[in-house]
C-alpha positions in Angstrom: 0.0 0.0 0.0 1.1 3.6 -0.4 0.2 7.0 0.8 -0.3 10.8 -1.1 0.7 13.4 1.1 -0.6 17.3 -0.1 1.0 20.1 0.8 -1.1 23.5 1.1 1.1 25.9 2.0 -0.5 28.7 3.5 -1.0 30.1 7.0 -3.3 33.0 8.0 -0.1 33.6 10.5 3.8 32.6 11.6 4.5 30.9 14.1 7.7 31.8 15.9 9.5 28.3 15.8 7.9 26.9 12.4 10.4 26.2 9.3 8.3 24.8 7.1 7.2 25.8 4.3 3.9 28.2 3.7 3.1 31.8 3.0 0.4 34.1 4.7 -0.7 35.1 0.8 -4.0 33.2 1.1 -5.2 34.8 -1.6 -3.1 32.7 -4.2 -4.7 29.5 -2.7 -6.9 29.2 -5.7 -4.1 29.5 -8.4 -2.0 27.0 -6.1 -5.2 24.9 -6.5 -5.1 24.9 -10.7 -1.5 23.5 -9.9 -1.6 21.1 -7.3 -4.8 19.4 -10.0 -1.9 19.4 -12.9 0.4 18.0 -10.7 -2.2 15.0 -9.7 -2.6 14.1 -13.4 1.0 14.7 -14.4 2.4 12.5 -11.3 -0.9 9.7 -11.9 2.1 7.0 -12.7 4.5 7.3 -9.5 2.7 4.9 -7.5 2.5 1.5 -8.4 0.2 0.5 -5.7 -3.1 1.4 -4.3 -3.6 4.5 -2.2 -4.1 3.7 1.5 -3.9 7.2 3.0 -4.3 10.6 2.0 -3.1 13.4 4.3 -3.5 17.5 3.7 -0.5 18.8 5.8 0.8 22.5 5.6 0.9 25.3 6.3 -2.6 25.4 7.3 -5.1 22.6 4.9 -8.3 23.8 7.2 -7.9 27.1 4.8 -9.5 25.2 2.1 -13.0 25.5 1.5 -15.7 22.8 0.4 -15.2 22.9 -3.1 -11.3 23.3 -3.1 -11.4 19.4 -0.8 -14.1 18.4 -3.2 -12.3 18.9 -6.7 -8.8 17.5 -4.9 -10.4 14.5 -3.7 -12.1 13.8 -7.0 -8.9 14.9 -9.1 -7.1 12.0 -6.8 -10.0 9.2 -7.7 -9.5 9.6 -11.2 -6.1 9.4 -11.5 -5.1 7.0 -8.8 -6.7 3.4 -7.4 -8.0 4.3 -4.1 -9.1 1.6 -1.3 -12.3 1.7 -0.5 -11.8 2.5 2.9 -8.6 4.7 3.3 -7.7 7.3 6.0 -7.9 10.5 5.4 -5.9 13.3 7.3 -6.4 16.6 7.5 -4.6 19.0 9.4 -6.1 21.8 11.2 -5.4 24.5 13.4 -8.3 25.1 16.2 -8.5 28.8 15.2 -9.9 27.4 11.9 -12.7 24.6 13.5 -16.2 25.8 13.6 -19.4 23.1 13.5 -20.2 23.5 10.5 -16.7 23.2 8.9 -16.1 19.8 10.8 -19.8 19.2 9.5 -18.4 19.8 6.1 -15.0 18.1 6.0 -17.0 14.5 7.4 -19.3 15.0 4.5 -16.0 15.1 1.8 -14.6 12.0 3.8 -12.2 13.5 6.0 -12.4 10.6 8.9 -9.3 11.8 11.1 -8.5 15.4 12.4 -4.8 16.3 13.5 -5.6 19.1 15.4 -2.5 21.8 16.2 -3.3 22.0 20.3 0.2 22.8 21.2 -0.6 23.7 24.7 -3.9 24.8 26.9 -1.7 27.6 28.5 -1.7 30.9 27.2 1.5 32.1 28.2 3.6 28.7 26.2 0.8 29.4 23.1 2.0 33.6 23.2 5.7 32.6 23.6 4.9 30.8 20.1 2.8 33.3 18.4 0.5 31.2 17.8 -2.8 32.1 16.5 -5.2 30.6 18.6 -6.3 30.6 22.4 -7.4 27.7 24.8 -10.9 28.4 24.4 -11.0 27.6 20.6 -9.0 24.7 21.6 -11.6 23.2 24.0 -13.8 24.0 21.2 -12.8 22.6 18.3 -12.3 19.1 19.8 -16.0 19.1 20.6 -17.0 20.4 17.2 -14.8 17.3 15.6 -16.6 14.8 17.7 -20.2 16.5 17.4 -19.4 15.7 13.6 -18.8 12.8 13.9 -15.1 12.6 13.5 -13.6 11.0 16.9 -10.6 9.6 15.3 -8.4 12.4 16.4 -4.9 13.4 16.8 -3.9 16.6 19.3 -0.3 17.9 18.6 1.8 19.0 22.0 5.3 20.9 22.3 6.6 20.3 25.1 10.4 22.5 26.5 9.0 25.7 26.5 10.5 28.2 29.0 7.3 29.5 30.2 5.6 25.6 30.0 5.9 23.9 33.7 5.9 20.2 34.8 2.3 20.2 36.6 1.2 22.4 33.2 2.4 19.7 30.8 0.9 16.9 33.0 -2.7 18.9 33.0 -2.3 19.1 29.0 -2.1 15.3 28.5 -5.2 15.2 31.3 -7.6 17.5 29.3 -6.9 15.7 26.2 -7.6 12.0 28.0 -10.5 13.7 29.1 -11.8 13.9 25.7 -11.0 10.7 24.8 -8.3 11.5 22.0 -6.8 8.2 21.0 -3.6 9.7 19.3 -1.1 12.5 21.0 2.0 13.6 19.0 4.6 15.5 21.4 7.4 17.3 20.2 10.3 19.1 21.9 10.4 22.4 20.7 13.7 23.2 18.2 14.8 26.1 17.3 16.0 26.0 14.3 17.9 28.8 12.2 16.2 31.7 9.9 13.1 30.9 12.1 11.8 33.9 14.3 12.5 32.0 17.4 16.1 32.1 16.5 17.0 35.4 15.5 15.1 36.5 18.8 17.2 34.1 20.9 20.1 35.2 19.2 19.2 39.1 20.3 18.3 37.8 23.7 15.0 39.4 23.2 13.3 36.0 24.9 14.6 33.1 27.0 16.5 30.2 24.8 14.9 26.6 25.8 16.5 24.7 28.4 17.6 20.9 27.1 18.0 19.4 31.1 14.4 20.3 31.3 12.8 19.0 27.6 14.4 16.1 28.3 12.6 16.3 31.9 9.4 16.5 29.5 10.1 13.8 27.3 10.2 11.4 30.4 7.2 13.1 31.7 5.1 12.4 28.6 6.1 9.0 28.5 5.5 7.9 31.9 2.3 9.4 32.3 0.7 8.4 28.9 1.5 5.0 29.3 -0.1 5.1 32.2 -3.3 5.9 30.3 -2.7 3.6 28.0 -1.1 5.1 25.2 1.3 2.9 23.2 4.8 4.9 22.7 4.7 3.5 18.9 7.6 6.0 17.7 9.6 8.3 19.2 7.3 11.4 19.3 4.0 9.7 18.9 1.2 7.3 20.9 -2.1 6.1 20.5 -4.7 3.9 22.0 -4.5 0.1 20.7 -5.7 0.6 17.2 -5.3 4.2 16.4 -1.7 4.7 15.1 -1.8 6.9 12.4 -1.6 4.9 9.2 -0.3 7.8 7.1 2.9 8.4 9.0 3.7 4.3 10.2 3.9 4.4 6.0 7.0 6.8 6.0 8.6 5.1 9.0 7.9 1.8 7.8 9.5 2.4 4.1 6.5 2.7 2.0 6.2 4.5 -0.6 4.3 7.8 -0.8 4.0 10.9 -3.4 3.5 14.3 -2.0 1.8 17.2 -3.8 2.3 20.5 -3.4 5.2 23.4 -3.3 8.2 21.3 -0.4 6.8 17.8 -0.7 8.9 15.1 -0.9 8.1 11.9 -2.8 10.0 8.1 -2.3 9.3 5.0 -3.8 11.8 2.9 -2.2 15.0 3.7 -4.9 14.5 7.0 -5.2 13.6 10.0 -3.3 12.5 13.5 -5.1 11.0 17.0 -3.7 9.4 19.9 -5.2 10.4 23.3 -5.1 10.1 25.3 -1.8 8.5 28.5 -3.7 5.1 29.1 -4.5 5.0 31.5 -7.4 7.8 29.3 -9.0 5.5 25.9 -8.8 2.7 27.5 -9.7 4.2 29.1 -12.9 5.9 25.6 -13.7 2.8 23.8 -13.7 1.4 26.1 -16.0 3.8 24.9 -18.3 2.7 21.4 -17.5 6.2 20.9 -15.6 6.1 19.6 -11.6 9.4 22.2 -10.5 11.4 19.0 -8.3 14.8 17.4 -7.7 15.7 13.9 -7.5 18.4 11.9 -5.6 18.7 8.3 -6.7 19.1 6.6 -2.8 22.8 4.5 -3.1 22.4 1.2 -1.0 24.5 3.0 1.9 22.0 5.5 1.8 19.1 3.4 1.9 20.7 1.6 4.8 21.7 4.3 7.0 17.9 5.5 6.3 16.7 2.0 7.6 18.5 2.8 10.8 17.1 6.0 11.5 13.8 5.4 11.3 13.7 2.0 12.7 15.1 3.3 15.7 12.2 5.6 16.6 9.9 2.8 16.2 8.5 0.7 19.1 9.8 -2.4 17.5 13.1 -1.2 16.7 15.6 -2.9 13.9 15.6 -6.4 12.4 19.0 -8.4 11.7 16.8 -10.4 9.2 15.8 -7.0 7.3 19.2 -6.2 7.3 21.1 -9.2 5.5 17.5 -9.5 2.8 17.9 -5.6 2.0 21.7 -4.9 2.8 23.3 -8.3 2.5 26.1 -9.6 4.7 28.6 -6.8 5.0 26.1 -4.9 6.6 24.5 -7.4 8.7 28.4 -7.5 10.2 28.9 -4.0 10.6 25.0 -3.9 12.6 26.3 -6.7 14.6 29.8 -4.5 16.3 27.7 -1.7 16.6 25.3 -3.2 18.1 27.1 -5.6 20.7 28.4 -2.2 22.1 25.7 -0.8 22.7 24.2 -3.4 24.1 27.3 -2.9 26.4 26.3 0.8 26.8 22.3 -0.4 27.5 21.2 2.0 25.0 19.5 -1.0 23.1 17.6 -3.9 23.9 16.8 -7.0 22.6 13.1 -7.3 21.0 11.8 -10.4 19.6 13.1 -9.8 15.8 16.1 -7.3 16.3 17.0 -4.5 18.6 15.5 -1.2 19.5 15.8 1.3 21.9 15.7 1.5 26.1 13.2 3.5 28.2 15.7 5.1 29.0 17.8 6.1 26.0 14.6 7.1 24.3 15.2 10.8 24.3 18.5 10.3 22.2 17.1 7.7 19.7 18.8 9.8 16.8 22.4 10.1 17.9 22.2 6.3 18.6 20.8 5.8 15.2 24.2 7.8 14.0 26.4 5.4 15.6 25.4 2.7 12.5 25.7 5.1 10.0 27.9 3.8 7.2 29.7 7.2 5.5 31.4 6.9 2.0 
């Protein structure tokens, strides 16, 4: 099975930490529209499987209106085999949920919400810039579920300066209280040309203290399993049965095509992305043209990849995987690194390879870089 991922890169405002990709020119969403519709047809024969999941990420996809998620959907249906039942993701910030539009996007088929919480205290959702408050939180969890759609997924950052343990603890509360079944939590980076940076870099506002995300991360963990949230991946947990499909496709190696100005593509030998410029990938496809770059993935690539994201997983790396995909040589070179770190007790054994400990969680990526092979 495979996945489409859609890019609508738009936002009515910028969050402080955000480096992806998106502009606050809403008014070029329809043109972007005309585009991303020649882009479906052009890119109809990238997949070579049936489409399991679609998912409208951003930027901000609630922006769309019922007839832009109407002629997207149907553009999709004619040009690729779609299961009868697949999940559909839409992304949405709560400033963006009313009744009615939840109303509207169960009606086009949208069955799972990834609502942009972030946190139900004002001070950590200012610190951000973000354009919402609690209240339209609170509310636009109930207006999902009066619609119908109770397959829901709350984003948290967690790390803030102004974001305190008993504060973080209350955020997972209220959203067990309304019975989410999937909670993604993130540690807030700060990454360069982002507001956030260039402020921390004038000292204009506190920088984020690592001693206490990683305080956070054990926080989350402990306490959501205690609910009885499965820790599936690194930065995400569900209830038994409500993993998100969409992204266990990416971290299990599937391949996907994304749509859309910054979306990357991969179909196992191959990995492509589309121009991070809106004008520019709208003029392109004008011409009939999708605006991308390709990198053919070299077996050392593909390997070191394998590491990386099987290490965020629950059920971490297999040794068999290894010597079908890789062959021997690797399977050796897995097997020293490894047997140190087993040493080290950053991994344990699982009942078809390796993955991470409890404790070790927290640094799954530079453990990951301890197998990487480099020409």
């Amino acid at each position: 099975m495979s996945g489409i991922y859609i890019h609508i890169p738009f936002c009515r405002k910028a969050c402080h930490y955000c480096n992806f990709h998106f502009s606050t020119q809403i008014e070029q969403i329809d043109p972007f529209i005309n585009a991303l519709l020649k882009e479906i047809e052009i890119q109809k024969d990238y997949l070579n499987e049936k489409v399991e999941t679609i998912y409208l990420g951003g930027g901000t996809p609630s922006l769309l209106n019922s007839n832009h998620l109407e002629i997207i959907l149907d553009a999709i249906h004619k040009n690729f085999k779609v299961e009868t039942e697949f999940e559909f993701t839409l992304e949405a910030n709560p400033d963006d949920i009313d009744l009615a539009k939840t109303k509207m996007w169960a009606s086009k088929g949208i069955n799972r919400l990834s609502i942009g919480i972030q946190s139900f205290q004002e001070e950590a959702l200012a610190w951000m810039n973000r354009a919402h408050n609690i209240q339209q939180s609170h509310n636009a969890i109930r207006h999902a579920q009066e619609a119908g759609i109770y397959n829901l997924s709350s984003d948290l950052i967690y790390g803030t300066p102004h974001l305190a343990d008993d504060a973080l603890i209350r955020d997972i509360e209220i959203l067990h209280q309304y019975k989410i079944p999937h909670i993604s939590c993130y540690a807030l980076t700060v990454e360069e040309k982002t507001t956030l940076h260039h402020l921390i870099q004038e000292n204009k506002i506190e920088n984020i203290d690592t001693e206490k995300q990683a305080r956070h991360f054990e926080i989350v963990v402990d306490h959501l399993s205690k609910l009885g949230f499965e820790h599936y991946e690194i930065s995400n947990f569900a209830l038994p049965g409500h993993q998100s499909k969409h992204n266990s496709s990416y971290w299990k190696g599937k391949p996907y095509l994304g749509l859309g100005p910054s979306a990357h593509s991969f179909n196992t030998k191959s990995r492509q992305w589309n121009i991070a410029n809106n004008a520019l990938y709208i003029k392109s496809l004008e011409d009939k043209k999708v605006p991308f770059e390709i990198e053919q993935l070299e077996l050392v690539t593909q390997y070191n990849e394998y590491m990386m994201i099987s290490l965020r997983l629950q059920e971490g790396f297999s040794m068999d995987v290894i010597e079908e995909r890789f062959g021997i040589a690797y399977l050796e070179h897995t097997k020293k690194i490894t047997n140190t770190l087993l040493i080290e007790e950053k991994i344990v054994p699982t009942a078809e390879g390796y993955t991470i400990t409890k404790k070790s969680r927290f640094l799954a990526d530079g453990i990951a870089s301890e197998f990487f092979i480099v020409d």
